[in-house]
Structures are given as C-alpha cells and as structure tokens.
N, C-alpha and C positions, 0 to 999 in steps of 0.2 A: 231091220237087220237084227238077227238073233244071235245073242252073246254067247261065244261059247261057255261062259261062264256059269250058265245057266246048268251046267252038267255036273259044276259043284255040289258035296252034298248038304243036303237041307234047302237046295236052293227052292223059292219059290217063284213065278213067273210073276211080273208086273203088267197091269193091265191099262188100258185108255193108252193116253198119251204115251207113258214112261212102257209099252211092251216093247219086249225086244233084251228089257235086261230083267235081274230078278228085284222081287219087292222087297222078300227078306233071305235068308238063310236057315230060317228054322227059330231065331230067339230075338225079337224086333228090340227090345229092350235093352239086350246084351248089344247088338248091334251099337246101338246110339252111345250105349255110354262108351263105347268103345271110343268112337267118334270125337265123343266131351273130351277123353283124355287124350286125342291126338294119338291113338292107333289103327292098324287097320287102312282101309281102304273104302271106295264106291265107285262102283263102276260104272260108267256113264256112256259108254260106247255106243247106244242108241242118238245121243245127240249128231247135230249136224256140224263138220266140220268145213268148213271155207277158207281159203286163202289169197291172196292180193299179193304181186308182184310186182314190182318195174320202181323205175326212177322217179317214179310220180305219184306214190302208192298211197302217203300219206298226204299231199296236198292235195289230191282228188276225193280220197275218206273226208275229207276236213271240209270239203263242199257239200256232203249229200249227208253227213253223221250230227245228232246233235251236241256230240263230242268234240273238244278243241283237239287232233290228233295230229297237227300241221308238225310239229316238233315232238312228237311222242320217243323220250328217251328209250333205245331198246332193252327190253327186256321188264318195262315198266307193264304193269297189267290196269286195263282201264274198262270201262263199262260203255254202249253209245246204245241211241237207237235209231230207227227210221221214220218218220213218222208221214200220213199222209197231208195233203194240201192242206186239210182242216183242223192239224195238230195231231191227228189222232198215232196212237202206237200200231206200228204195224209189224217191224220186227225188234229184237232185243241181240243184242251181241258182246260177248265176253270176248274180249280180246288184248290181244297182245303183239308188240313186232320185233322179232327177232333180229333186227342189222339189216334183212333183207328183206323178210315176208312178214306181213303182217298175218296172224292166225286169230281163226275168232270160233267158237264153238256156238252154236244155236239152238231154240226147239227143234227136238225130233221131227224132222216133213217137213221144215219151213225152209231149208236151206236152197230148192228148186226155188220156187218164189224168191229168195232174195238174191240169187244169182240169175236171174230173170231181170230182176228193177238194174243189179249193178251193170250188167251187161247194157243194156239201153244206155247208160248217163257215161259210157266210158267217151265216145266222141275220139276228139284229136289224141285224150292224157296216154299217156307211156305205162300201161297196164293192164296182169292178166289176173284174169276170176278163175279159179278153180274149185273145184264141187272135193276134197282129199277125205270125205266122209268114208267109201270105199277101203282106202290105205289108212287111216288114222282114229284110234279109239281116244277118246276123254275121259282118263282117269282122277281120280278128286283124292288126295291125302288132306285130311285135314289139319286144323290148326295144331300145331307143336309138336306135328307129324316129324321125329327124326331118320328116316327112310331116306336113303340116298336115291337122288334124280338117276335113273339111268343116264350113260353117256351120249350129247348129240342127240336129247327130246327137250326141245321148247316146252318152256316152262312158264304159267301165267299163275303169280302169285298175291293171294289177297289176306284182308285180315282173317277169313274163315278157312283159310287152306288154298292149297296148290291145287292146277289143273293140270295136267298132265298131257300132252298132244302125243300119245306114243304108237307107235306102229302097230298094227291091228295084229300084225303076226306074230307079237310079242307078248300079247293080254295074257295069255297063262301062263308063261312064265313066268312075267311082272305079279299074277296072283300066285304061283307058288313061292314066291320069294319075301312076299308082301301081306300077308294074310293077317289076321282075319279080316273076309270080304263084311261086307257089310251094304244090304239092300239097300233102293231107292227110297223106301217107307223110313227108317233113320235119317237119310241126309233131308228129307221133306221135313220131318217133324224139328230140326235145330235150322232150318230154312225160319219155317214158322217159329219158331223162337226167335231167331231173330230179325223177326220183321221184314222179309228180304222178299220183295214181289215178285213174281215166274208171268210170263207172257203167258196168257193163254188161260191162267188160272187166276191170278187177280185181273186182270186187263179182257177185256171184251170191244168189240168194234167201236166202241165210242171214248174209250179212255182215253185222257193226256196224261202226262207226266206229274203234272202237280196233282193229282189224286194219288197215288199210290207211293208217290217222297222220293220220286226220283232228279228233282232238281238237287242239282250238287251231285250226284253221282254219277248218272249216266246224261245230265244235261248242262252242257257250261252256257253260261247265261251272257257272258264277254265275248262270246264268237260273231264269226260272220255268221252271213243269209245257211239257211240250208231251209230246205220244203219244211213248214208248218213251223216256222219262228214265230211267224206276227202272231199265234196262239198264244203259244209258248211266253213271249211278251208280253202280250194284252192281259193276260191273266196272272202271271206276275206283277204286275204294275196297277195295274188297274180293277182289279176285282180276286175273286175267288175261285177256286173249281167247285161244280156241282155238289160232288162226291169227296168222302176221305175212307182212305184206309183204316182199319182198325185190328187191335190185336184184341183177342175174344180171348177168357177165361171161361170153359162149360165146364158142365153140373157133372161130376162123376160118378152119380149113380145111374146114367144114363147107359146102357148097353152099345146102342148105336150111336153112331158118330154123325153131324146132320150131314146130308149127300151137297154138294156144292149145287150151288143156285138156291139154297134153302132159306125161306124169308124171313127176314129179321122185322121184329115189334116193340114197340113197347112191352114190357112187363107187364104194366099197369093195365094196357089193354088187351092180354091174353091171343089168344092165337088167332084170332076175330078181327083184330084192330089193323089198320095201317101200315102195309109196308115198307119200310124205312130204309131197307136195304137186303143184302145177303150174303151167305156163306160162299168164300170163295175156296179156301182150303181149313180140312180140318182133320187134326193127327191126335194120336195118344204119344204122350214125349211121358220118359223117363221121368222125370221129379216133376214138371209141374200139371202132370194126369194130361186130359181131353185139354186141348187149344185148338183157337182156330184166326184166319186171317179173315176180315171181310170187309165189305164195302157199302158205307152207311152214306146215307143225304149230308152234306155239309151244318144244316142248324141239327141233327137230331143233339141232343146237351150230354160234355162229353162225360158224365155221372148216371148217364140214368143205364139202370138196369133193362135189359132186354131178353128177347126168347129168341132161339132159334128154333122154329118149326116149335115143338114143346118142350126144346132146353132151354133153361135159362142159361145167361150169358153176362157175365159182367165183362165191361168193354175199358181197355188201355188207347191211351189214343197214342196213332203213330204218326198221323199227318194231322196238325193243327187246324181246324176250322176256322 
C-alpha cells in the first residue's frame, strides 16, 4: 500500500520490505536527530494492522500469545509473539487494548497469514478478527514527542515512543500538522541503537526467542500452555540457545554498509576463516557512524574482534551467552 506521503517533498521511496512508505526525505541525519529529540514523526502506514473484538478477546490471546494478556489493563501497550510447534517465531505483534478491541500492528504482508492461524483457533470463544490495515495507518511520535494524540485514535505507548492507530484518511493532515516527517531509514538506525529485534530482519525460520532478548518483553515465562512453550522452557531451564544477538560497531571508512546475510569471522582469521555468524541489519546512525545488529554462534567469546564480509567489527553483547 503506497503512502500518500510519499508525494512530500524530498521524499525518497523505501525499498524490500519497509516499500510502500519513504526511506528518507532528503537529509537521513537531520531526520534521526530529529527523532533523538523527540520531534517530528515516521510514518509507518505500510505495516499491518489487526484487530480482536468480543467478550473473550483477551482470554483467547492469552491461549495462542506468549504474552500473559489475560488481564491486560487498557490502554497498557505490550509486545507478544506466535510461535510455531518447535518454538520457532513466526509472527511478532505490537499491541494494545482499548476497553474494547485489542489493536496490534505487524510486519508489512504478514497480517493475511496471521489472520489465517487466528481464524482457525477461534472455535466456540466470543471473537472477531479483522484485517483494519485498509482503514488505519501506524504513525510513530517518538520519545518526548509533545504533539497532542488526535481525538478518539488508540494509542500504544512505549519507552521509544507512541504508535499511533490513526485513520488512513487522516495521514496528511496529521503530517501537515505534525512535521517534520522523518523516513523509515531514521527510525531503523535508533531501532538498531537500541537493540530492538524486527521479525524478518534479525529472525529467520529457525529463531526462538532467547536468541534475539526477547524473554521478558514479548515472552512471560509464568503463563499457561500456548504452541512452542516446552521450547521456550527447555531452554530457559535447561540449556542455552544456539545463537545470540549482537550489537556491531563497524569501521567508518568503509563506504558500503555490509548487505544483511553478510558473514561474520574472526578477525584473526580474515575473510577465509569460519563463519560464525551474520549481518542482520546495518545503518549509518548520527553520533555513533556505521552499526549494525547480528547474529553470532553462542561460544563465539564476547571480546573478540570480527569482520564483516571485509569490515571490521567490534561486537557489544545484547543476549548473554
């Protein structure tokens, strides 16, 4: 779905997943720090939006989510995901319940698929799945953002900023009122500063959640059954995951940025040596140059210097080995 917004000027178009809305506006830099101080906007209107109605809405999430959402005070915003029979991540959802509907925003294209699985597991419960991607854009004010919510738009607020659930017919207004916009390439680069995983981009068909630090955020470990706990268990209690996330410092005389999938090495063993991991996402952010998120074996040692492709890389650890 193409943002109108896109017709602003400077705007640049976003490509791969995030098409549909723009990457930057013409100054990626200005953008961001725009963002740091909590002004401006990003416009997210390519995500997928979903919604859950009926008298049952959260004791049925509370079966199929690895979220505790059985009591979810409204207005409270929380994280969950799906995962399949063997742990693995399959979707990711931001969301939030209003008194009455729970709203949850998703990867762009994923929302058919998960209203697919939801439909199947509704059975006897008192609830309805709706696709409101159509009627509703996901605006993002960031942190310390003081921009007044429009009146009568659900609102999911976190440490990094507000989402916005607002009426698609509204987006330009809400951007002449609200400016400066500020592309998808900004809000990725303070994503990856703060260590914050995207489905699709740090996660691949085989991820669980303890790889990428999502227990405690998007998985409560005191819940009931839901599909792929005895993972989830087993590897909390009893072992480790394969893999851990890592935040990447690269070499800033590097022109290019490495392309995701790009293999991470030892240093020590040059570009020749052993693949130990890879590049899942990787930005130019304002103050701290080239970063990047990736995903490394669990013993590689969490000091040693690395390459990516032929950047070096010094590695921050996000998930403990």
């Amino acid at each position: 779905m193409k943002s109108p917004l896109l017709s602003l000027p400077g705007a640049v178009p976003a490509e791969g997943r995030d098409e549909g809305v723009a990457a930057h506006y013409g100054d990626l830099f200005r953008e961001q720090r725009s963002l740091a101080d909590g002004a401006g906007f990003v416009d997210l209107s390519h995500r997928g939006v979903v919604t859950v109605t009926g008298d049952d809405r959260l004791s049925w999430l509370h079966l199929l989510l690895t979220q505790h959402v059985s009591e979810l005070p409204a207005g409270q915003a929380t994280e969950a995901l799906i995962l399949s029979a063997n742990g693995h991540i399959e979707h990711a959802l931001s969301l939030v319940d209003d008194g009455e509907t729970v709203w949850a925003h998703v990867e762009p294209g994923t929302q058919g698929e998960l209203i697919a699985y939801l439909e199947s597991m509704k059975f006897f419960y008192r609830v309805e799945v709706a696709d409101r991607t159509d009627g509703f854009a996901v605006v993002h004010l960031p942190a310390g953002s003081t921009a007044e919510t429009p009146e009568g738009v659900v609102v999911r607020e976190t440490a990094y900023g507000r989402d916005l659930f607002l009426p698609r017919a509204e987006l330009e207004s809400f951007a002449g009122a609200h400016g400066p916009a500020a592309g998808v390439l900004a809000y990725e680069a303070l994503r990856v500063e703060g260590h914050r995983p995207r489905l699709g981009f740090e996660t691949d068909h085989r991820t669980i959640p303890h790889e990428v630090g999502l227990i405690g955020t998007a998985v409560h470990l005191q819940k009931g059954c839901y599909r792929g706990q005895e993972t989830v268990a087993r590897v909390q209690n009893l072992g480790k995951p394969p893999r851990r996330l890592v935040f990447l410092h690269l070499d800033g005389s590097e022109v290019a940025l490495p392309a995701p999938g790009t293999p991470l090495r030892l240093a020590t063993d040059g570009p020749d040596g052993r693949q130990l991991g890879f590049v899942t996402t990787a930005v130019r952010h304002h103050e701290l140059g080239p970063i990047a998120l990736a995903l490394v074996k669990r013993n590689v040692p969490v000091d040693a210097p690395l390459v990516a492709g032929t950047t070096a890389a010094a590695q921050e650890t996000v998930v403990e080995p």
